[in-house]
Backbone as CSV, one residue per row, in Angstrom:
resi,resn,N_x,N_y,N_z,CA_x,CA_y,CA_z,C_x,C_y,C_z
1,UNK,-26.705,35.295,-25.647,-25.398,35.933,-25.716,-24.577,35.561,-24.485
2,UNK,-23.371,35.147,-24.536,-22.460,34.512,-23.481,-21.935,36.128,-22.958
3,UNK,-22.134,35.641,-21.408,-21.653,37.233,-21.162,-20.549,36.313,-19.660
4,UNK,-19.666,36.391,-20.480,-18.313,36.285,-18.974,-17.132,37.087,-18.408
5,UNK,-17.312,36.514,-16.839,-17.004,37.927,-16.038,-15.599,37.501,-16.233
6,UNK,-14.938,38.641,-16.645,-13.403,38.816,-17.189,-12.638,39.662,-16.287
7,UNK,-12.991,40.257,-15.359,-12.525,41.736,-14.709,-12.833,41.573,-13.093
8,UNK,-12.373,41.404,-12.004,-12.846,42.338,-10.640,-11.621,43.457,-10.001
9,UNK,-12.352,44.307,-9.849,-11.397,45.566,-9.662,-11.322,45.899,-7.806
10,UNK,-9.912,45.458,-7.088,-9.651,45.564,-5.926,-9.173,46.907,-5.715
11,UNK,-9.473,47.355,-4.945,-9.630,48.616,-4.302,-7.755,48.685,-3.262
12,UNK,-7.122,49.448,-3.782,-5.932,49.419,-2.897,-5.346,51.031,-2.739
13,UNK,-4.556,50.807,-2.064,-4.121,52.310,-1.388,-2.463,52.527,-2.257
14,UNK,-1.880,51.587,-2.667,-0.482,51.596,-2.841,-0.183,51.210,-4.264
15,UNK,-0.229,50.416,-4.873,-0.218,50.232,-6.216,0.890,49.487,-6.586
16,UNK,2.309,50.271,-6.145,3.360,49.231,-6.292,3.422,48.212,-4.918
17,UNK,2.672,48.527,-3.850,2.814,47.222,-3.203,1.862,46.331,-3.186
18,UNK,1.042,46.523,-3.949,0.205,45.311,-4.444,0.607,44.828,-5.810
19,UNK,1.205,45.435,-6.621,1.450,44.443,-7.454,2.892,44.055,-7.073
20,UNK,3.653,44.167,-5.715,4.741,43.025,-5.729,4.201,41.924,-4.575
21,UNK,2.902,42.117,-4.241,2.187,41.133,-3.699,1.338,40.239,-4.308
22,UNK,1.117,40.324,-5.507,0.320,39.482,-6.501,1.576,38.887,-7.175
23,UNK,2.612,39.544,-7.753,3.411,39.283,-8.501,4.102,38.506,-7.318
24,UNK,4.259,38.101,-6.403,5.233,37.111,-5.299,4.329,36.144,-5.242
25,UNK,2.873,35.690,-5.750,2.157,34.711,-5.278,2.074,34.005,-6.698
26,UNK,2.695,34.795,-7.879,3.123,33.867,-9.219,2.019,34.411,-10.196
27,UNK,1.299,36.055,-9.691,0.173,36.205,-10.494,1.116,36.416,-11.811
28,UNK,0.301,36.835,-13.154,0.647,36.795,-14.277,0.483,38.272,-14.417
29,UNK,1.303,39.250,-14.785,0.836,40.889,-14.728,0.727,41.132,-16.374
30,UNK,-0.629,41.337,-16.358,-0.728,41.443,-17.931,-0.701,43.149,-18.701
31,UNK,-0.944,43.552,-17.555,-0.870,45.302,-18.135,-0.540,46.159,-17.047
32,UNK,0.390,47.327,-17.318,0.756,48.391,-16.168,0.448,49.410,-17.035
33,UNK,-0.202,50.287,-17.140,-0.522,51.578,-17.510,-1.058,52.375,-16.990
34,UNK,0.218,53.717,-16.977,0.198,54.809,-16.506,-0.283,56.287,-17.442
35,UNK,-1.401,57.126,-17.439,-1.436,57.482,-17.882,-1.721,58.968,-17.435
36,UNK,-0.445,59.327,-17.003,-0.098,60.768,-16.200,-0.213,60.523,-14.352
37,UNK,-0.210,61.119,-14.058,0.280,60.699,-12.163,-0.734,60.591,-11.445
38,UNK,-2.477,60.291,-11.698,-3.788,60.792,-11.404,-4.295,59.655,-11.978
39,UNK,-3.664,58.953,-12.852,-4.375,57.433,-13.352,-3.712,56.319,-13.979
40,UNK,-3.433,55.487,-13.102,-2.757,54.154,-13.765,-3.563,52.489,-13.262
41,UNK,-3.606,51.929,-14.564,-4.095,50.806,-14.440,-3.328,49.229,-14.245
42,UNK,-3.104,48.592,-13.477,-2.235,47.352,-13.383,-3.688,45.762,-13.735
43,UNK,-3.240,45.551,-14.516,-4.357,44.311,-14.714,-3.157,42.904,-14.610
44,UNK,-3.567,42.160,-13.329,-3.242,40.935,-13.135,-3.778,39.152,-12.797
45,UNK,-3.566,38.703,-13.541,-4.136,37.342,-13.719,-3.476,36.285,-12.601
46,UNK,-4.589,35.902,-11.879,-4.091,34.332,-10.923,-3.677,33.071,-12.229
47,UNK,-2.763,32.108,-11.800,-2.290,31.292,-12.592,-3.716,30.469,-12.722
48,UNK,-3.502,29.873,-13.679,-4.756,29.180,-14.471,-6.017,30.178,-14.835
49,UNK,-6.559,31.074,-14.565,-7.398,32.309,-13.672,-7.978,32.640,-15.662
50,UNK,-9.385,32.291,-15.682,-9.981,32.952,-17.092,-10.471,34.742,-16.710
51,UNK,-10.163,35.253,-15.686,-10.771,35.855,-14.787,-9.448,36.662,-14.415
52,UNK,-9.312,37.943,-14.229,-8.707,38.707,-13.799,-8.739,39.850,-13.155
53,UNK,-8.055,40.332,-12.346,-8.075,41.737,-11.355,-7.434,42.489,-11.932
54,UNK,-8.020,44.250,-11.777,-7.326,45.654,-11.883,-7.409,46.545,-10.605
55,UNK,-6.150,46.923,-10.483,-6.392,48.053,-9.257,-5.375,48.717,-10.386
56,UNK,-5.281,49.912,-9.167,-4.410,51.111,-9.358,-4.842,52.219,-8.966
57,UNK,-4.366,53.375,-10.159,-5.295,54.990,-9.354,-6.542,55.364,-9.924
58,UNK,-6.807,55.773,-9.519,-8.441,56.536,-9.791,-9.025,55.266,-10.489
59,UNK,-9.025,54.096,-10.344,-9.864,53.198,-11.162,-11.050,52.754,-10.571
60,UNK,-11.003,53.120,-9.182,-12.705,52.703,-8.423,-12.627,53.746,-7.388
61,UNK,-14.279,53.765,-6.543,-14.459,55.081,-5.599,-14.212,54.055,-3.857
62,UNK,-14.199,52.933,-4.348,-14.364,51.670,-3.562,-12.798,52.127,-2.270
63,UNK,-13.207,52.236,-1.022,-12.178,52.374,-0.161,-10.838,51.410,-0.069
64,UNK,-9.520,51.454,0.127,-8.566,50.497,0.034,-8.919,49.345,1.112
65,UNK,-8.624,48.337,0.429,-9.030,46.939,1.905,-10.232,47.034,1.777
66,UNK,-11.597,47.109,0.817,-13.071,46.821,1.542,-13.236,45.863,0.576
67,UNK,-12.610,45.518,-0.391,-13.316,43.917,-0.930,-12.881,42.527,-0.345
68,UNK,-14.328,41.936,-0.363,-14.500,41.078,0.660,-14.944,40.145,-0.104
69,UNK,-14.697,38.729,-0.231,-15.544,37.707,-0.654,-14.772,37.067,-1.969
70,UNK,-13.671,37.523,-2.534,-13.646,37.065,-3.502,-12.481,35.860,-3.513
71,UNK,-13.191,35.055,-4.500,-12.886,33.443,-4.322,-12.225,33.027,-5.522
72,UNK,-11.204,32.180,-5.341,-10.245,31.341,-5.785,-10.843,29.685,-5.671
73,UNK,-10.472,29.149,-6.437,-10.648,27.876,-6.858,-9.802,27.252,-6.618
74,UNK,-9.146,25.993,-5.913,-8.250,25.420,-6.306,-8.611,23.828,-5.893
75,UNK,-7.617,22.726,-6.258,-8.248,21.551,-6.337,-7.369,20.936,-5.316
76,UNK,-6.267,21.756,-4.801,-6.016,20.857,-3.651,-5.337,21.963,-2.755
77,UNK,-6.411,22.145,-1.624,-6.308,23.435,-0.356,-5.293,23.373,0.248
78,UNK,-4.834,22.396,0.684,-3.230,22.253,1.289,-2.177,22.550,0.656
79,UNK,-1.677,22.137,-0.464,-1.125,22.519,-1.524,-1.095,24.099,-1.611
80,UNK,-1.670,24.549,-2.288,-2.304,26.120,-2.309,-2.359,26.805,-1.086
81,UNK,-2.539,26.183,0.081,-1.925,26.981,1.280,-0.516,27.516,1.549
82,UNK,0.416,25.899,1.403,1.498,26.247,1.373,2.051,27.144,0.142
83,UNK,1.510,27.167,-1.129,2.130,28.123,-1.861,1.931,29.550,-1.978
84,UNK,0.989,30.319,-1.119,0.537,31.132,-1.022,1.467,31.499,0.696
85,UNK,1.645,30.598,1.046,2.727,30.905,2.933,4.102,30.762,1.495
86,UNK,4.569,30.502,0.612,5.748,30.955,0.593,5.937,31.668,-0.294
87,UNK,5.097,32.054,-1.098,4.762,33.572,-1.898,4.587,34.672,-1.158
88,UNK,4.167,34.837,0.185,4.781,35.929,0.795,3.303,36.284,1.640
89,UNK,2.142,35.440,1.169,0.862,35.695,2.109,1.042,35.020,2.997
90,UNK,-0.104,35.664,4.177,-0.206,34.987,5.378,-0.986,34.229,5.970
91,UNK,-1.888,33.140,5.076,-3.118,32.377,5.318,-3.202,31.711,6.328
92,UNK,-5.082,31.634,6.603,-5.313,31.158,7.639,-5.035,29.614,7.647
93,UNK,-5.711,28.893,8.394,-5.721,27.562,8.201,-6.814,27.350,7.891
94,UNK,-6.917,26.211,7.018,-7.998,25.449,6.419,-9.343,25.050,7.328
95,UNK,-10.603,25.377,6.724,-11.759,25.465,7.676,-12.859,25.005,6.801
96,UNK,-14.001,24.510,7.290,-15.255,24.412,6.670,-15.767,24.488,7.671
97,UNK,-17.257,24.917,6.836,-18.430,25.680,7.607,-19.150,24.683,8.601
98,UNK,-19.857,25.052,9.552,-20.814,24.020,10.200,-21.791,23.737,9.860
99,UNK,-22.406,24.247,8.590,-24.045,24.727,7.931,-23.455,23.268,6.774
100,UNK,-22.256,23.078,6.250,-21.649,22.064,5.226,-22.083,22.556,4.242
101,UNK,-22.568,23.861,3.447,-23.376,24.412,2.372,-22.242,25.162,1.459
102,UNK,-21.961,26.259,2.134,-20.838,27.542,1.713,-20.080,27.764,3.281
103,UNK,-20.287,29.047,2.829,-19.631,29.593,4.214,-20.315,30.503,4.736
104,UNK,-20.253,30.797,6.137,-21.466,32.039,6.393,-20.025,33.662,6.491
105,UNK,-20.564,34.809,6.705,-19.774,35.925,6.563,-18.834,35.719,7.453
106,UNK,-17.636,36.429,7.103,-16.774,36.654,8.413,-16.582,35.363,8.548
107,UNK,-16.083,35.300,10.209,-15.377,33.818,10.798,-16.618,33.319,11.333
108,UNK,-17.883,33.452,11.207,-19.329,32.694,11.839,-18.966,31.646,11.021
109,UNK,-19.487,30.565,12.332,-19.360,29.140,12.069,-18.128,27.931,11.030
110,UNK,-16.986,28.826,11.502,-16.251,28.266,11.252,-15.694,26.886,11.685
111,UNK,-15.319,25.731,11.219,-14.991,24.293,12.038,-13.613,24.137,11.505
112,UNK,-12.960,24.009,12.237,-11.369,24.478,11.773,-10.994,22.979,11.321
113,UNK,-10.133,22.381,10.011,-9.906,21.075,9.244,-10.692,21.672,8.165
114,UNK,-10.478,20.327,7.074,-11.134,20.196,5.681,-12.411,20.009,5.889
115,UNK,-13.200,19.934,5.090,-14.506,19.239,5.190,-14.503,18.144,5.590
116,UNK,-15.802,17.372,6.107,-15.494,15.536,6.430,-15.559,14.508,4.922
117,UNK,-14.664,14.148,5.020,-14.600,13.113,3.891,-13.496,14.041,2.698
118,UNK,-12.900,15.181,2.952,-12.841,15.952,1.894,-13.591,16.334,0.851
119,UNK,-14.946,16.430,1.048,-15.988,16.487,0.281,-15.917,17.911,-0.538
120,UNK,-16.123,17.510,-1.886,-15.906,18.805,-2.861,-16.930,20.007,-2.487
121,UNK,-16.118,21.264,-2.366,-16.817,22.187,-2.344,-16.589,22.787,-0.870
122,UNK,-16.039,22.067,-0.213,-16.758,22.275,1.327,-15.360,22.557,2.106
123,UNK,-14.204,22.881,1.295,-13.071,23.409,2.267,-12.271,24.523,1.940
124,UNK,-12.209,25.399,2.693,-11.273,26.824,2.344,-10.741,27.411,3.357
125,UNK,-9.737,28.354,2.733,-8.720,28.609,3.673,-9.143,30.357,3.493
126,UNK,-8.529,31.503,4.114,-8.405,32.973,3.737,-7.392,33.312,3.962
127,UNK,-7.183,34.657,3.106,-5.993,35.142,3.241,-6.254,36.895,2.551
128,UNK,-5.393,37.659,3.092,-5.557,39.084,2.736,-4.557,39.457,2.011
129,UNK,-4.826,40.829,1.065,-3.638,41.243,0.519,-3.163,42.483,1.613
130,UNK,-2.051,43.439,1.174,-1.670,44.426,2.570,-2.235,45.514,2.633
131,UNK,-3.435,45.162,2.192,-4.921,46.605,1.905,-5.701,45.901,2.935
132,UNK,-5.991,44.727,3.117,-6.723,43.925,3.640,-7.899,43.627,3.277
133,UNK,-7.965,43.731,1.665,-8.758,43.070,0.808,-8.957,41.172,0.856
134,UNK,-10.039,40.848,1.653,-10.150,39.780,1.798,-10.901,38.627,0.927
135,UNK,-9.420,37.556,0.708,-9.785,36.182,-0.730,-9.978,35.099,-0.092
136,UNK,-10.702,34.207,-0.425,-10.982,32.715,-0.026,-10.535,32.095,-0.860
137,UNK,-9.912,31.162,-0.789,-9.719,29.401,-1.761,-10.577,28.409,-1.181
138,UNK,-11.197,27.645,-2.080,-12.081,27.055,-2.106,-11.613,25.898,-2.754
139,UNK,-11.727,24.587,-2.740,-11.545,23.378,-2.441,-12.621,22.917,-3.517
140,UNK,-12.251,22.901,-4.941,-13.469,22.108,-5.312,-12.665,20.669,-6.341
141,UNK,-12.730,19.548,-6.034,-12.323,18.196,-7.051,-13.361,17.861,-8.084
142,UNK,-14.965,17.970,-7.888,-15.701,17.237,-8.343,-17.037,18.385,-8.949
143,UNK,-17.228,18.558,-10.208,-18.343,19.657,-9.815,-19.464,19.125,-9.537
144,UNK,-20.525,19.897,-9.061,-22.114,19.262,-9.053,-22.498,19.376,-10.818
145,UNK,-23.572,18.556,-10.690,-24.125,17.831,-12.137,-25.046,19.324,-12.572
146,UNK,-24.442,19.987,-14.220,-25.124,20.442,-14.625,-24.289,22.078,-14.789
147,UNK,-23.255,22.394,-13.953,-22.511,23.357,-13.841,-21.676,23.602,-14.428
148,UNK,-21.410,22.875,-15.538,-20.294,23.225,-16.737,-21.042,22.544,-18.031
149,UNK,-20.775,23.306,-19.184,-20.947,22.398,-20.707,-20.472,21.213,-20.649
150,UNK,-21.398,20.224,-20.840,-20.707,18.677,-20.718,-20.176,18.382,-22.319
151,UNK,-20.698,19.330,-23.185,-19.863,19.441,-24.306,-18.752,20.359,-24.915
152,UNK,-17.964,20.636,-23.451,-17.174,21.611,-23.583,-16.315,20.840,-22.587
153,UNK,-14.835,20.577,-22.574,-14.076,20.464,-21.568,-12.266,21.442,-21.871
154,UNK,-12.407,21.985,-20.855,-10.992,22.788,-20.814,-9.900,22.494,-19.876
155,UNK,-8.950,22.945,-19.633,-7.863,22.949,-18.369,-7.197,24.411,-18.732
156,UNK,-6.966,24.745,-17.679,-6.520,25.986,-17.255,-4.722,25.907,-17.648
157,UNK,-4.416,25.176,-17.411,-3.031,25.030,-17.405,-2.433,23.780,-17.341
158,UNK,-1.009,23.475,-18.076,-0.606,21.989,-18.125,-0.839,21.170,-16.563
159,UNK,-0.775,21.860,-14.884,-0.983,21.906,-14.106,-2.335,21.139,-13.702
160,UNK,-3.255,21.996,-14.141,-4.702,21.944,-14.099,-5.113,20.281,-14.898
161,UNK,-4.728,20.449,-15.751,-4.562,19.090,-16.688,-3.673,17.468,-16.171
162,UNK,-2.821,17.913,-15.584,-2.197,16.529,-14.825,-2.353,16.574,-13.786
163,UNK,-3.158,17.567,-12.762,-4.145,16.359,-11.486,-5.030,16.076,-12.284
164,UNK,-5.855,16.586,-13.621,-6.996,15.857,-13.478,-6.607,14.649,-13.746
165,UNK,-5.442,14.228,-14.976,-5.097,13.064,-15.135,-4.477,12.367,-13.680
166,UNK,-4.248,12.557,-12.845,-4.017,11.534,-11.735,-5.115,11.467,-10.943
167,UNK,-6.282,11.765,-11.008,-7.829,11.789,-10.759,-7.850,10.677,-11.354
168,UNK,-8.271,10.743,-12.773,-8.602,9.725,-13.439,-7.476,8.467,-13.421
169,UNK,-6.744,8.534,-13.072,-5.957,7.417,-12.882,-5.763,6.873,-11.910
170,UNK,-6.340,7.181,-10.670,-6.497,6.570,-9.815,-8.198,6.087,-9.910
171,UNK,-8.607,6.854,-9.945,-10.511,6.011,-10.431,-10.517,5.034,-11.527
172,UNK,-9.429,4.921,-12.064,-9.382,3.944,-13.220,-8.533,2.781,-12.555
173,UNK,-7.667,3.302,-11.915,-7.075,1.997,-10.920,-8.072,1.055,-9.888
174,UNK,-8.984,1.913,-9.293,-10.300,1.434,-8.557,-10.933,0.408,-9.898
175,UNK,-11.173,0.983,-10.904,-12.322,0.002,-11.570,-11.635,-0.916,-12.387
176,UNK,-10.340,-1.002,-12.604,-9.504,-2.565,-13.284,-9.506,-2.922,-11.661
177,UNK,-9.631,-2.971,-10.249,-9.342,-4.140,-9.070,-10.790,-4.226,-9.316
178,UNK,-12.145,-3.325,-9.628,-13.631,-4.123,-9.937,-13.730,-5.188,-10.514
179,UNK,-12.894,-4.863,-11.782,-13.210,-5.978,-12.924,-12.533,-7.111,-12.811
180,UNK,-11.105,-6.545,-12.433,-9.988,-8.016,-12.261,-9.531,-8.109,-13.151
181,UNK,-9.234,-6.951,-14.044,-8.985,-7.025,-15.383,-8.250,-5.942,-16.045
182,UNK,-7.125,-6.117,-16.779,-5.971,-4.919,-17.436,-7.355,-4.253,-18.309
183,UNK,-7.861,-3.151,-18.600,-8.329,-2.419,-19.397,-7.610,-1.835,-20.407
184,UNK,-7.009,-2.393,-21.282,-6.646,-1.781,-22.878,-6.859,-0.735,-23.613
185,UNK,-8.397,-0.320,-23.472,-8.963,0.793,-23.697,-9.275,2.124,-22.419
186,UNK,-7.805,2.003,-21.490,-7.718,3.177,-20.714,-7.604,4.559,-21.215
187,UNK,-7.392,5.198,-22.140,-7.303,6.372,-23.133,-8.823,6.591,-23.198
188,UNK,-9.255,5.777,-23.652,-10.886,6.290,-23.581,-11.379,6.103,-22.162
189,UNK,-11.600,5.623,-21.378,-11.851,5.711,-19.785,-11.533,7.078,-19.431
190,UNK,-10.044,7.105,-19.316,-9.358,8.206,-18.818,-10.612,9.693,-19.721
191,UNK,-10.764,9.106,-20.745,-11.591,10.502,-21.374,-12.733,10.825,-20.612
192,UNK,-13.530,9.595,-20.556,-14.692,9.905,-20.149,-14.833,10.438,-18.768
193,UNK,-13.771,9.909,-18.144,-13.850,9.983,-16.724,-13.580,11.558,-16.442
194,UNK,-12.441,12.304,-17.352,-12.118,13.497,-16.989,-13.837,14.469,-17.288
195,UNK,-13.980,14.375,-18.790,-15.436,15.114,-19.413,-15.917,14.852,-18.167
196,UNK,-16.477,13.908,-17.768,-17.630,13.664,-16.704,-17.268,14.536,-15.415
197,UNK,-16.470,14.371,-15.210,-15.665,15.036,-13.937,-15.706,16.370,-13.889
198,UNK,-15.854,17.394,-14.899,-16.064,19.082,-15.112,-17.488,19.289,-15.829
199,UNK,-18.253,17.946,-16.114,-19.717,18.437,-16.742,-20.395,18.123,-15.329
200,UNK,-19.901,17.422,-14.072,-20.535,16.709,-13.199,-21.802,15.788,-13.754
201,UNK,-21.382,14.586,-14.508,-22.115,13.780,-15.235,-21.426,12.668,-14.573
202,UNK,-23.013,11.677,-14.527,-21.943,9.865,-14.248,-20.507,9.681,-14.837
203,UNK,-20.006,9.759,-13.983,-18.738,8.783,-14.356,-18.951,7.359,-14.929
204,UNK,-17.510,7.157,-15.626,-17.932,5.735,-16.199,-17.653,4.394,-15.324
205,UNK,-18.027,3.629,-15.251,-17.587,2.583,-13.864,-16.951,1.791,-14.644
């Protein structure tokens, strides 16, 4: 039975000033319900996001500002820095760990830059909401082999879908200067190359 996590519930003190703090960073507000002055629910979605947050009143026992850890995806950290500095957050600068694994808690062993090489997985930035509920973005281009249905491929958004196509079009530009040769059958390349790229399976050379 497929069981996927659809829901994390942030703990906040204010209600309307968190959702004009999600709603300034371009979240998607999919539900506000109030149901008498003792309980209201706000459910809001990050763009591309299969995955969504609820705060509001009485919806957790969880103190305002104590969630910690929760992570964002994105495929290019710089990018997503700056759009999050002009949505109205105040992020740190971009860091990877010294361990090169994850990250350890808190600011331990932080190495301030991207990862070396920009290596997938290995660069993130933080940032708080005004509860001081603390989010990471995470830096991933490439998955590891085995971490997605290699007979399943999706995109989150038209967004999500044209970097991957300029991924693959630049790895496809690398392997016509291999060959020395116009490839005709780039539509299928471009396919394989994306599938491979979210099943973390050989790419095609």
């Amino acid at each position: 039975m497929d069981m996927k996590l659809e829901v994390v519930v942030v703990p906040v003190s204010d209600v309307d000033r968190a959702k004009d703090f999600y709603t300034g960073l371009g979240w998607r507000l999919d539900a506000d319900v109030p149901t008498g002055d003792d309980f209201r629910v706000v459910q809001m979605t990050p763009p591309g996001s299969p995955a969504s947050v609820i705060f509001g009143t009485s919806v957790t026992e969880q103190a305002p500002g104590s969630a910690r850890g929760l992570h964002l995806i994105v495929d290019d950290i710089e990018t997503a820095r700056e759009e999050l500095r002009k949505g109205g957050a105040d992020p740190g600068e971009v860091f990877h760990d010294a361990g090169g694994v994850f990250h350890h808690a808190g600011t331990n062993a932080r190495v301030p830059g991207p990862a070396p090489e920009r290596g997938s997985y290995g660069s993130f930035l933080s940032f708080s909401d005004p509860d001081g509920n603390g989010w990471l973005l995470q830096e991933i281009t490439t998955r590891l082999p085995g971490r997605l249905d290699p007979a399943t491929t999706a995109f989150s958004s038209a967004d999500d879908l044209a970097s991957a196509l300029r991924r693959a079009a630049a790895a496809h530009g690398e392997h016509e200067a291999r060959t020395g040769a116009e490839d005709p059958d780039w539509p299928d390349w471009y396919a394989r190359y994306m599938v491979s790229e979210q099943a973390g399976t050989e790419p095609p050379t």
